[in-house]
C-alpha positions in Angstrom: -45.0 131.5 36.5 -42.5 129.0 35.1 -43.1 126.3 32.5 -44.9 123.1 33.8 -42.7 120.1 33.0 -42.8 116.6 33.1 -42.3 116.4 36.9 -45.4 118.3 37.2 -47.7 115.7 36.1 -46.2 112.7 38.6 -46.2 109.1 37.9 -47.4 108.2 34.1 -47.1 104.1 34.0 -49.6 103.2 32.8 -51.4 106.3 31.2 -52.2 107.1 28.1 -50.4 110.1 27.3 -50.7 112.3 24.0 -47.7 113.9 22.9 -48.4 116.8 20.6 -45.4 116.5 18.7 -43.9 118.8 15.6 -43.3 116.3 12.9 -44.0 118.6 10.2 -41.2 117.3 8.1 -40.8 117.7 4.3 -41.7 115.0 2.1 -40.8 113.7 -1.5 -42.3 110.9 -3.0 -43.4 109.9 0.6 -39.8 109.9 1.6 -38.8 112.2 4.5 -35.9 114.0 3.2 -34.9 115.8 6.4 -35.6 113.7 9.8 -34.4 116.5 12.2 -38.2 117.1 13.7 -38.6 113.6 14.4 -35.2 112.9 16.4 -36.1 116.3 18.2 -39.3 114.5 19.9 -37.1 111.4 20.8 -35.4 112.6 24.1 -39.6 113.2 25.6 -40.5 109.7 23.9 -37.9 108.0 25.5 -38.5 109.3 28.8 -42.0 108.4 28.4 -41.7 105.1 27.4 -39.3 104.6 30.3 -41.5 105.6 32.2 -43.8 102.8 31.3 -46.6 105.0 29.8 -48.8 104.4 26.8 -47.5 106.9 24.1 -50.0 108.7 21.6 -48.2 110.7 19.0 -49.8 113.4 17.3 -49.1 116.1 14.7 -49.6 117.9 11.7 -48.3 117.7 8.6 -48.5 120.5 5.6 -51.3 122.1 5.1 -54.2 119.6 3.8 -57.2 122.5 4.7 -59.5 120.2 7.0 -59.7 116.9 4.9 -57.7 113.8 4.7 -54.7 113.8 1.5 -53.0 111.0 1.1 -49.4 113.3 0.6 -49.5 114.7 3.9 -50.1 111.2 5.9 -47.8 110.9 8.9 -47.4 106.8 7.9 -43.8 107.4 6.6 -43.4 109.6 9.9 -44.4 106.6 11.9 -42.1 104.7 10.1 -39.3 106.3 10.6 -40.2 106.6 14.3 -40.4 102.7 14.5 -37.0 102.9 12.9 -35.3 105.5 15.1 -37.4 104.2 18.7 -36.2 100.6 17.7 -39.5 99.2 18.6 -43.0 99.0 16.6 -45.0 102.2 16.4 -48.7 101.4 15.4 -50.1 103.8 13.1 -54.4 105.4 13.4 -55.6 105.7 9.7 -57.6 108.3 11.4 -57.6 111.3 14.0 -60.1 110.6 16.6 -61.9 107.9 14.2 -62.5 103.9 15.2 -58.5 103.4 14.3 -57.3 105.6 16.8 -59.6 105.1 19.3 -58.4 100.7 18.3 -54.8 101.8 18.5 -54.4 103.5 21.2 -56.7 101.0 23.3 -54.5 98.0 22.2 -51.2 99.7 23.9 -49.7 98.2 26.9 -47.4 99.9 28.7 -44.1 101.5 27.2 -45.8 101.0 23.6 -46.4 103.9 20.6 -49.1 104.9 18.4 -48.8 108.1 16.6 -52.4 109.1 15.0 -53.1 110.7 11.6 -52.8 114.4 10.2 -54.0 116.5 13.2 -55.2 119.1 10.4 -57.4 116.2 8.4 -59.8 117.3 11.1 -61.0 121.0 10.4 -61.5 121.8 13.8 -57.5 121.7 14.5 -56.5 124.8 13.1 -60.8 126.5 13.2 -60.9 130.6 13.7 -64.0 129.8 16.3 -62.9 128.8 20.1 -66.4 126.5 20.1 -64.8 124.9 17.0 -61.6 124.0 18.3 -62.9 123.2 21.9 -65.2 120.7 20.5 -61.8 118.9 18.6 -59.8 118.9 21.6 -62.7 117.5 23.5 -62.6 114.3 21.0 -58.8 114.0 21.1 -58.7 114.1 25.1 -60.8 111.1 24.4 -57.6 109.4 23.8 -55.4 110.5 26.7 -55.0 111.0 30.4 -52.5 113.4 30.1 -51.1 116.1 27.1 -47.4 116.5 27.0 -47.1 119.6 24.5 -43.5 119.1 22.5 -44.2 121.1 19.4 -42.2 123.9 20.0 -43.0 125.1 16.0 -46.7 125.4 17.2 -46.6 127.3 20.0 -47.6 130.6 18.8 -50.4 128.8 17.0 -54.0 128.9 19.1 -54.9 125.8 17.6 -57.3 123.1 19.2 -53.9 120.4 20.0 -52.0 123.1 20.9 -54.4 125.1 23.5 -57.9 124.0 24.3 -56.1 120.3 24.6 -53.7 121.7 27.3 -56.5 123.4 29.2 -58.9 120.1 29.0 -56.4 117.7 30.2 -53.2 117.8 32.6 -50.5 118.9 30.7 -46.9 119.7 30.6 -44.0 120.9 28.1 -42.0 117.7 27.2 -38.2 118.2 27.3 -37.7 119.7 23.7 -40.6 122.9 24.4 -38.4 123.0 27.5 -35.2 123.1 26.3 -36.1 125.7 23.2 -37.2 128.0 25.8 -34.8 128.2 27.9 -32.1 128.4 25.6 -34.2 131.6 23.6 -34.5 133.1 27.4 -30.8 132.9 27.8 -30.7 134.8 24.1 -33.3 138.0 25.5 -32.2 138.5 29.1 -28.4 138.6 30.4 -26.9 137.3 26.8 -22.8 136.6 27.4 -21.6 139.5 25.3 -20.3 140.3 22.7 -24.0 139.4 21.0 -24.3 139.4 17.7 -27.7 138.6 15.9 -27.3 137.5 12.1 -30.6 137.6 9.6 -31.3 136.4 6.7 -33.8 135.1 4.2 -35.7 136.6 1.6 -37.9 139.5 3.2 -37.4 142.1 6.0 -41.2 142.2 6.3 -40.9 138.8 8.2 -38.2 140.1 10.3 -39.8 143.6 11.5 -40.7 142.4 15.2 -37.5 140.5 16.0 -35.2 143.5 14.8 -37.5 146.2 16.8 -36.7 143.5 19.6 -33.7 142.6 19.6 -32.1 146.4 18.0 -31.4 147.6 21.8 -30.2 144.6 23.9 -27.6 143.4 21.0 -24.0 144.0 20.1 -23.9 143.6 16.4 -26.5 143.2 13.5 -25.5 141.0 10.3 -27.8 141.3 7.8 -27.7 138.9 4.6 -29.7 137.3 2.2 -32.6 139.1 0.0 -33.6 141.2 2.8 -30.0 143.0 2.3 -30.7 144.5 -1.0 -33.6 146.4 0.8 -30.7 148.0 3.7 -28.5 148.8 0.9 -31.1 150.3 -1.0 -31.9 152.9 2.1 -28.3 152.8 2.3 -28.2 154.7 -1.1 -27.3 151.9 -3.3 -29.0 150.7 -6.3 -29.7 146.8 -6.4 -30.4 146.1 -9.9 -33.4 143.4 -10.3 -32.5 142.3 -6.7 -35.1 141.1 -4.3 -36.5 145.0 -2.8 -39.1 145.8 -0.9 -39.8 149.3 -1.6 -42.5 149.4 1.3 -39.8 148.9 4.0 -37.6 151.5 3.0 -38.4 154.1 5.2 -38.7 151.7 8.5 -35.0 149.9 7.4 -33.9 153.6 7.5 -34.8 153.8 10.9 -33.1 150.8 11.7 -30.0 152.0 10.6 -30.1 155.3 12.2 -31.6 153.7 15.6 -28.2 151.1 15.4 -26.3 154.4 15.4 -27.5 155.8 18.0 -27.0 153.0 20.1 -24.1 152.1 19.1 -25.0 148.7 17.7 -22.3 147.5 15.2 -24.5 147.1 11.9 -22.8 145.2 9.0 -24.0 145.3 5.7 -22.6 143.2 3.1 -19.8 144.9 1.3 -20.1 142.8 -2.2 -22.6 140.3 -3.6 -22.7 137.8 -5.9 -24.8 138.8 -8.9 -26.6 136.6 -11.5 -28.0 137.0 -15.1 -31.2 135.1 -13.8 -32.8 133.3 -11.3 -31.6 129.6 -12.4 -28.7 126.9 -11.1 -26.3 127.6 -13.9 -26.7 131.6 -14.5 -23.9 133.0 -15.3 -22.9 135.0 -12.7 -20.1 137.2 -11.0 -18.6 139.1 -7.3 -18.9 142.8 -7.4 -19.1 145.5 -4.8 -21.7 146.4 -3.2 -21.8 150.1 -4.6 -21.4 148.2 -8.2 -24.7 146.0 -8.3 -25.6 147.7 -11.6 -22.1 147.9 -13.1 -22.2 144.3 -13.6 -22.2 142.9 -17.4 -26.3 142.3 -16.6 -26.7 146.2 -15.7 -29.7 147.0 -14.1 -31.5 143.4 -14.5 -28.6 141.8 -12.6 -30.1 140.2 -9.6 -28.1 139.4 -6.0 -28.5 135.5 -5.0 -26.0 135.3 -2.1 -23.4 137.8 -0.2 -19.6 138.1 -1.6 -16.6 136.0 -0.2 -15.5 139.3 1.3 -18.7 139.3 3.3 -18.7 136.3 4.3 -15.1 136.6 6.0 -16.6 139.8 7.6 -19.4 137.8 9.0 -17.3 134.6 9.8 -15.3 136.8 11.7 -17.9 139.1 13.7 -19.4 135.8 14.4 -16.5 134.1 15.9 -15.7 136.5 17.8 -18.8 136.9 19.5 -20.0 134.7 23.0 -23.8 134.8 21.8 -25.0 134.2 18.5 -28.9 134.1 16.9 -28.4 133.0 13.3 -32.1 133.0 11.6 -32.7 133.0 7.6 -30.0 132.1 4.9 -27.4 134.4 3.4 -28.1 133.6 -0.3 -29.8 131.0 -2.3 -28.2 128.1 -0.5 -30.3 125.4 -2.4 -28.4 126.2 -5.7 -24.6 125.6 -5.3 -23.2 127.9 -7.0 -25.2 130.4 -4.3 -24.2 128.8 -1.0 -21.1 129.5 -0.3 -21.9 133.1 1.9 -24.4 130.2 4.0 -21.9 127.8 4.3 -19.1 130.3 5.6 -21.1 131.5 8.2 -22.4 128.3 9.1 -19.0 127.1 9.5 -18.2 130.1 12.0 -21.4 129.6 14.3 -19.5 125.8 14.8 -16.5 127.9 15.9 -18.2 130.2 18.6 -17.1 129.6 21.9 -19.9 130.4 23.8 -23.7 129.9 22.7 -24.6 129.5 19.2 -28.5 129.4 18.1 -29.5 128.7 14.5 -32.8 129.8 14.6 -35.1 127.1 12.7 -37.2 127.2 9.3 -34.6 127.5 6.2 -31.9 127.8 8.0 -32.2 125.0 10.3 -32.6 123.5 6.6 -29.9 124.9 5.1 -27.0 123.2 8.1 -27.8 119.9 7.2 -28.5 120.0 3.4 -24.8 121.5 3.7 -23.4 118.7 5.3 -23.2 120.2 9.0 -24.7 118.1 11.9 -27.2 119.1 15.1 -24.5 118.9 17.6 -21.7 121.2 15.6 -23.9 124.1 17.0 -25.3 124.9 20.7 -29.1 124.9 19.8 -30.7 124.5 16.3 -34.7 125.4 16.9 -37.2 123.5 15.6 -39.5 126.5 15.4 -38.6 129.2 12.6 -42.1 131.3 13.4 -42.1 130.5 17.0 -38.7 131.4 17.6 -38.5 134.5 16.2 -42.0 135.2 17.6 -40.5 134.3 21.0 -37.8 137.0 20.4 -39.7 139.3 19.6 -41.5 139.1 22.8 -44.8 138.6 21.9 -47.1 136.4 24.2 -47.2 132.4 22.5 -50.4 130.8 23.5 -49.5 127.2 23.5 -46.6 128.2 26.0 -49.2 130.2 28.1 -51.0 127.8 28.7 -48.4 125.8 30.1 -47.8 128.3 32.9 -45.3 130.5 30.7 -45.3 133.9 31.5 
């Protein structure tokens, strides 16, 4: 069965619709410090308030463990949404309390609320179905209709995401749809050559979507921490580096499972290798056989992939017609450890077919390095969820949407 969209659920003038929204964004000093989440929802606002219904945003925000906190309010999230709508958006102190139940009665047609923390009510994210049923029984209270938008909570069973969607007429709004088609297109018929490129810190988190992905791809890249544990089952020793000893054995079998079918694996070739964790440790390129040969010896540690890798990458990556990016090569938030993210950021603008940066820190990493959204084909909004997707496991808030 395919997707449900907007079309499905006719005419909305006039009804209140709920928009369960991703607007998980992060916060300093109650300033939102990267907006991307909350232009994503703007496309499936706009058509809604176009449409002349009466919008209810809701979302969460951080994890506040079932009880209002005054640092993970969605207030400056409204704010901005006021700002970037160009109309008011009123703002529920509450979830399902008197001020949401006020705001959203006082809407007219084509207006927006957006209602507090979705997880300042315990039953949003409860382990028991009864818990979460009863939740999503209050918050259908508000609407007439659910359009589901948060694409970084679909693999979530929680009370907004699926007992919501199965209460009330729902839909995916146009960013859910978009994120899965474009994921689709990245797990059957890819344009080849197809080249997947991983980073981040672990390859625990990355088990699934390399088991996945392993037999329908062209190339592997693998970067950031995780590559310290393929070099180390490559025979190389990694100093202090980032190593997960417990993976060893299954990264072995990676690497002899790309042989065998022929999938192009490329491991960094040198590193950049610091005193200490820190900003300003000193630090220096060496080979990747020559981790330990450093001036630190064995308590050197690796914080981002060498400029020789990163032109090996650029270039696998440019010259590829499909590309997943997903996780960081180095330790972009310190400068003198970003240049290996940057490089291969720079190349996924280049590709001249589709190019997917796949969410959570890297999604993070394009913009804090000065890159914009529409340089690359698709940046996700769901790290988890995406890589979930790919891995082909079954996402529950897309289920329920007619997904199959």
């Amino acid at each position: 069965m395919a997707l449900r969209t907007l079309e499905s659920l006719g005419s909305l003038a006039g009804k209140r619709v709920i928009v369960r929204a991703d607007l998980n964004v992060p916060l300093k000093d109650a300033i939102i410090t990267d907006d991307g989440r909350v232009r994503a929802t703007l496309p499936t606002l706009n058509a809604l308030i176009n449409q002349g219904a009466r919008v209810v945003v809701s979302s969460h925000l951080g994890r506040p463990d079932g009880a209002p906190d005054a640092k993970y309010s969605l207030a400056p999230v409204a704010q901005r949404l006021s700002e970037l709508l160009g109309k008011p958006v009123a703002f529920a102190l509450d979830t399902v309390g008197p001020s949401a139940h006020e705001a959203v009665a006082a809407l007219e047609d084509g207006d927006v609320a957006v209602i507090e923390n979705l997880r300042f009510n315990p039953g949003e994210t409860a382990k028991d179905d009864v818990t979460r049923r009863e939740f999503a029984e209050q918050l259908a209270a508000l609407g007439d209709a659910l359009v589901s938008d948060g694409f970084g909570v679909v693999h979530r069973k929680q009370a907004s995401v699926f007992e919501l969607a199965q209460i009330l007429p729902s839909a995916a709004g146009l960013l859910i749809e978009k994120e899965v088609e474009v994921l689709d297109r990245l797990t059957e018929n890819p344009e080849r050559p197809y080249t997947v490129v991983l980073g981040g810190s672990k390859v625990s988190d990355k088990l699934g979507v390399i088991e996945h992905l392993l037999p329908r791809v062209d190339r592997l890249l693998v970067g950031g921490g995780m590559m310290f544990t393929f070099l180390a089952a490559s025979g190389y020793k990694v100093g202090s580096s980032l190593l997960e000893q417990d993976q060893l054995d299954t990264v072995k079998r990676y690497i002899a499972t790309a042989k065998e079918r022929g999938v192009e694996l490329v491991l960094p070739v040198d590193a950049v290798v610091a005193a200490s964790f820190s900003a300003d440790a000193e630090h220096v390129v060496t080979s990747a056989s020559a981790i330990e040969e450093t001036p630190f010896g064995a308590s050197g540690l690796g914080l981002d992939i060498g400029p020789e890798t990163a032109v090996l990458f650029a270039d696998a990556v440019r010259g590829s017609r499909t590309v997943f990016w997903n996780g960081p090569m180095g330790v972009f938030e310190m400068a003198a450890f970003a240049a290996g993210t940057k490089t291969v950021a720079k190349a996924l603008t280049e590709v001249d077919g589709l190019s997917v940066v796949g969410g959570g820190d890297s999604a993070a990493a394009v913009r804090q390095l000065g890159f914009t959204d529409d340089e690359f084909g698709h940046i996700s909004t769901g790290g988890g969820a995406s890589l979930e997707f790919l891995e082909g496991k079954k996402l529950p808030g897309l289920e329920v949407l007619g997904w199959q």
